[in-house]
C-alpha positions as CSV (number, residue, x, y, z in Angstrom):
1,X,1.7,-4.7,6.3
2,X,-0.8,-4.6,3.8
3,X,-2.0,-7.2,0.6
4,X,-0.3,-7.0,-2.9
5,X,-3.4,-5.7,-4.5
6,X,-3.3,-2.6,-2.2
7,X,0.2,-1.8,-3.8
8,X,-1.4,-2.6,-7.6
9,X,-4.2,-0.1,-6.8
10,X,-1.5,2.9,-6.1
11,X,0.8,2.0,-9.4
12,X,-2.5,2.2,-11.2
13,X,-4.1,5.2,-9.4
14,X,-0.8,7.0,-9.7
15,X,-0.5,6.3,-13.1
16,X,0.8,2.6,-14.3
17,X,-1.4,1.3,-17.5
18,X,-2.9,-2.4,-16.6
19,X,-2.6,-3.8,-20.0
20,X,-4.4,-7.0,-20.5
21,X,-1.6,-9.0,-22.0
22,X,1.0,-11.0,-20.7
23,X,3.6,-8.1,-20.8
24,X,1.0,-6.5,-18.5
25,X,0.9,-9.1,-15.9
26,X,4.8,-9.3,-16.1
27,X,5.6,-5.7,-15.2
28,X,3.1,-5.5,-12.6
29,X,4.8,-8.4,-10.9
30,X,8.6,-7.0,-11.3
31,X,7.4,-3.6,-10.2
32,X,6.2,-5.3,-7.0
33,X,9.0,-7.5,-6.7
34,X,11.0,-3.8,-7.0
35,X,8.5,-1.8,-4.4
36,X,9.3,-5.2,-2.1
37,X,12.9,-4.9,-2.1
38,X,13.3,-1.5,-1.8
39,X,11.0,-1.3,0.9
40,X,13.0,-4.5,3.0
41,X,16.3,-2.8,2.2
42,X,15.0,0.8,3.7
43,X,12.6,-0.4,6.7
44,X,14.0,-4.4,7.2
45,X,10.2,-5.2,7.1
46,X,8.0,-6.1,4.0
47,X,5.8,-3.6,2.2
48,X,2.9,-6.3,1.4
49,X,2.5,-9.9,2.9
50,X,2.6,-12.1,0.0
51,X,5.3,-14.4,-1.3
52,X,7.9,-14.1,-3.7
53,X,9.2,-16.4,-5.5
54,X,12.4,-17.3,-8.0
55,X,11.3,-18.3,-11.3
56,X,12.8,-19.1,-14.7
57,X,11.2,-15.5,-16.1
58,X,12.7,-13.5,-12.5
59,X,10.8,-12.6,-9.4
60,X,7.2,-13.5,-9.5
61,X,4.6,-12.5,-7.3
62,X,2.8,-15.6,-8.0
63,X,-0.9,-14.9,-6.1
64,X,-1.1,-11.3,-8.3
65,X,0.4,-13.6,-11.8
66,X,-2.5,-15.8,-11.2
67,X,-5.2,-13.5,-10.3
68,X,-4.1,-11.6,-13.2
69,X,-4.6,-14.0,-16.1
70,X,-8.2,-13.6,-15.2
71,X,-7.7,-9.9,-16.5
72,X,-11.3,-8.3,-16.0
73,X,-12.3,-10.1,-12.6
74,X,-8.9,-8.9,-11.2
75,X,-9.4,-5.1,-12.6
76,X,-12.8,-4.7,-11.6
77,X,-11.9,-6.0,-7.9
78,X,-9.2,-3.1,-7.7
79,X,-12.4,-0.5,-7.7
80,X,-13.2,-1.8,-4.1
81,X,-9.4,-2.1,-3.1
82,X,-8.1,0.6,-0.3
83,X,-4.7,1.4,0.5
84,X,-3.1,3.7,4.0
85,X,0.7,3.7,3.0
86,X,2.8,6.4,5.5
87,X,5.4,8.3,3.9
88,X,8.4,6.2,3.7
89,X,6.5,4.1,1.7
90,X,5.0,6.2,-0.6
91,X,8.5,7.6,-1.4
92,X,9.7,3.9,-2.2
93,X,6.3,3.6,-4.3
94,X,6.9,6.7,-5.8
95,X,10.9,5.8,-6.7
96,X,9.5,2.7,-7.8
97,X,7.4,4.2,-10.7
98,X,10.5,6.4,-11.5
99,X,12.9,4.3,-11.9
100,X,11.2,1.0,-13.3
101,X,8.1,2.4,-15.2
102,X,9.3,3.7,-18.1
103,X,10.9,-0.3,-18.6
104,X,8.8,-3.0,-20.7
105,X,8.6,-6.6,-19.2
106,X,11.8,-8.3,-20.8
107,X,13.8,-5.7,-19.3
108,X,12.2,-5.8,-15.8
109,X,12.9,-9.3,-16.0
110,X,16.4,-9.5,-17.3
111,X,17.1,-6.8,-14.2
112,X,15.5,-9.3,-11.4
113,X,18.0,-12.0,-13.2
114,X,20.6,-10.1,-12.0
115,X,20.5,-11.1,-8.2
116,X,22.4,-14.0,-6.8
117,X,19.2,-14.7,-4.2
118,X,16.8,-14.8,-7.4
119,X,19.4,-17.5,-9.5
120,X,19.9,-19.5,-5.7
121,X,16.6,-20.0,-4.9
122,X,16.1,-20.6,-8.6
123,X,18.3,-23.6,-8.7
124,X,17.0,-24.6,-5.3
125,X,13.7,-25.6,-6.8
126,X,15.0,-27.6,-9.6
127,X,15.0,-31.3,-9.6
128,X,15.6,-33.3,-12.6
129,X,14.6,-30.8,-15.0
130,X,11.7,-30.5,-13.3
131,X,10.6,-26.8,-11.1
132,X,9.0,-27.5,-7.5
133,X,7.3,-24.0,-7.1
134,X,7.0,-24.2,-3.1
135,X,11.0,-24.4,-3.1
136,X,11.5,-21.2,-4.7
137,X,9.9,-19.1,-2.1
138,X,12.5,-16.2,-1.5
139,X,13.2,-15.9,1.9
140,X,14.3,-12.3,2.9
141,X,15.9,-12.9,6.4
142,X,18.5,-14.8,4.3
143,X,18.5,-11.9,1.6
144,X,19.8,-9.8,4.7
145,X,22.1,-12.0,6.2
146,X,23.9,-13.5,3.0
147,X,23.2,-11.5,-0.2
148,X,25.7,-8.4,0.7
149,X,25.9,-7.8,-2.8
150,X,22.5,-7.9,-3.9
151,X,22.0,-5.8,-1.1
152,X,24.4,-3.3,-2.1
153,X,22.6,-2.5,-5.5
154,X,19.1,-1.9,-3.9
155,X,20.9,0.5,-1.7
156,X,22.4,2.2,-4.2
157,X,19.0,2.9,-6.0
158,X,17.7,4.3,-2.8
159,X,20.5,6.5,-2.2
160,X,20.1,7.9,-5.7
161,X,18.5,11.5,-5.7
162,X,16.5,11.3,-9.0
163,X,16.3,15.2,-10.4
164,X,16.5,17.0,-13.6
165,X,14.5,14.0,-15.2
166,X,17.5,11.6,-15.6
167,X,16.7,8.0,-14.2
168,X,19.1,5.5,-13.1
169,X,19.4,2.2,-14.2
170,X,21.2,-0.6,-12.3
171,X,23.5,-2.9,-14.4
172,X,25.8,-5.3,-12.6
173,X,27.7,-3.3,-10.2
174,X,27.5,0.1,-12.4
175,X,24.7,3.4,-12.1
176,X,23.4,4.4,-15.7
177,X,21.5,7.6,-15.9
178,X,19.0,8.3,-18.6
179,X,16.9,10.6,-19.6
180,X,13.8,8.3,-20.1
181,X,11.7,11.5,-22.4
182,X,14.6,11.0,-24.7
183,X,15.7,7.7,-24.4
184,X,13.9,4.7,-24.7
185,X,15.3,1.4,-23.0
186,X,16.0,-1.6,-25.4
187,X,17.4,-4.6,-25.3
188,X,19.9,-4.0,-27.8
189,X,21.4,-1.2,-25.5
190,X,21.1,-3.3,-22.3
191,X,23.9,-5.7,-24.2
192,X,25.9,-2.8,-25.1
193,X,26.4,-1.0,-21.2
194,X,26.6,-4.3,-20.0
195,X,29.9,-3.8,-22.0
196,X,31.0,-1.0,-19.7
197,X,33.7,-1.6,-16.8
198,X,31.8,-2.5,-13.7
199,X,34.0,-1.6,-11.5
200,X,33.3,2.2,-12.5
201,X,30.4,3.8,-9.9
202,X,28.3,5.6,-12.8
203,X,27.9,7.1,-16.2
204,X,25.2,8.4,-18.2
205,X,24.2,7.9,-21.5
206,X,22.1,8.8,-24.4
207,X,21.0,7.6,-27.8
208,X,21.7,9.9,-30.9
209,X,20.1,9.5,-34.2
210,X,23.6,10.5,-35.9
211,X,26.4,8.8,-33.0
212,X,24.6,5.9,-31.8
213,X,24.7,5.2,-28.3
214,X,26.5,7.7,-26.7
215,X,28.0,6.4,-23.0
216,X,30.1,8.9,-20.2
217,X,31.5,8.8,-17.3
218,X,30.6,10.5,-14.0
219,X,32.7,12.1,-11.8
């Protein structure tokens, strides 16, 4: 198992932009949070040692949020940072980037919302208005055992074969496919396919200058 920053050195070497901002830091954390879960739903083992934990903004990686916010210090130590992943997890690094990369940081977050362990564990840590950051830990033997739900919508993003450039997109209990060259994720059409039946498995969908947002079914 290796460190976080070992995972931040192979988005960025493999092509993830480190912005210095706070949308930077955000979707660096959610794409580890993503990398994490994939990896624990394919393997049952971590893909880097450090905590996770439920926050009011998602699933933090809280030692990487911190180191961040001291933007060059953390950047210039990635220069000395190595990294030996074996295949199966440089196929869930690589989905990673495919699937999430192409999403800015209110997305990535309003995603991570999505999970029952991430809104649990929130509440957990919440006493009298007040958020004890030790009680949000996310604990990922319990992910396994009780979150068969959660569980099921990682899967199905590591079942997905991802060809011909569309990307999928999980939403509730539904697939979207997009084609992220032509379509770019907003929040606006977040709200509208949440509107979709989710009890359908998976439709694509596309944005037309003329139509709107245009939304079909898969067989």
């Amino acid at each position: 198992m290796c460190k976080a920053t070992s995972v931040v050195k192979w988005f960025n070497d493999n092509g993830l932009n480190l912005e210095n901002s706070l949308s930077g830091n955000i979707k660096l954390n959610k794409l580890l949070v993503f990398a994490q879960l994939l990896n624990i739903v394919s393997s049952g083992e971590k893909l880097f040692d450090e905590d996770i934990y439920a926050f009011k903004q998602g699933l933090v990686v809280e030692e990487i949020r911190l180191q961040y916010k001291n933007y060059r210090t953390f950047t210039k130590s990635l220069t000395k940072t190595t990294y030996n992943f074996d295949k199966s997890e440089v196929d869930i690094l690589d989905k990673t980037m495919k699937i999430f990369s192409h999403l800015d940081s209110n997305i990535l977050s309003d995603l991570t919302h999505q999970f029952k362990f991430w809104k649990d564990n929130y509440e957990h840590s919440r006493y009298n208005n007040y958020h004890y950051k030790e009680d949000s830990i996310i604990k990922f033997e319990s992910i396994l055992k009780e979150y068969k739900n959660d569980i099921a919508k990682i899967k199905t993003l590591l079942d997905v074969e991802i060809d011909e450039g569309l990307i999928p997109i999980q939403l509730e209990n539904s697939t979207f496919y997009y084609d992220p060259s032509e379509t770019k994720i907003k929040e606006d059409i977040i709200s509208e396919l949440k509107k979709y039946p989710a009890d359908e498995e998976s439709y694509s969908f596309y944005f037309d200058e003329t139509q709107g947002l245009v939304v079909y079914w898969l067989n």
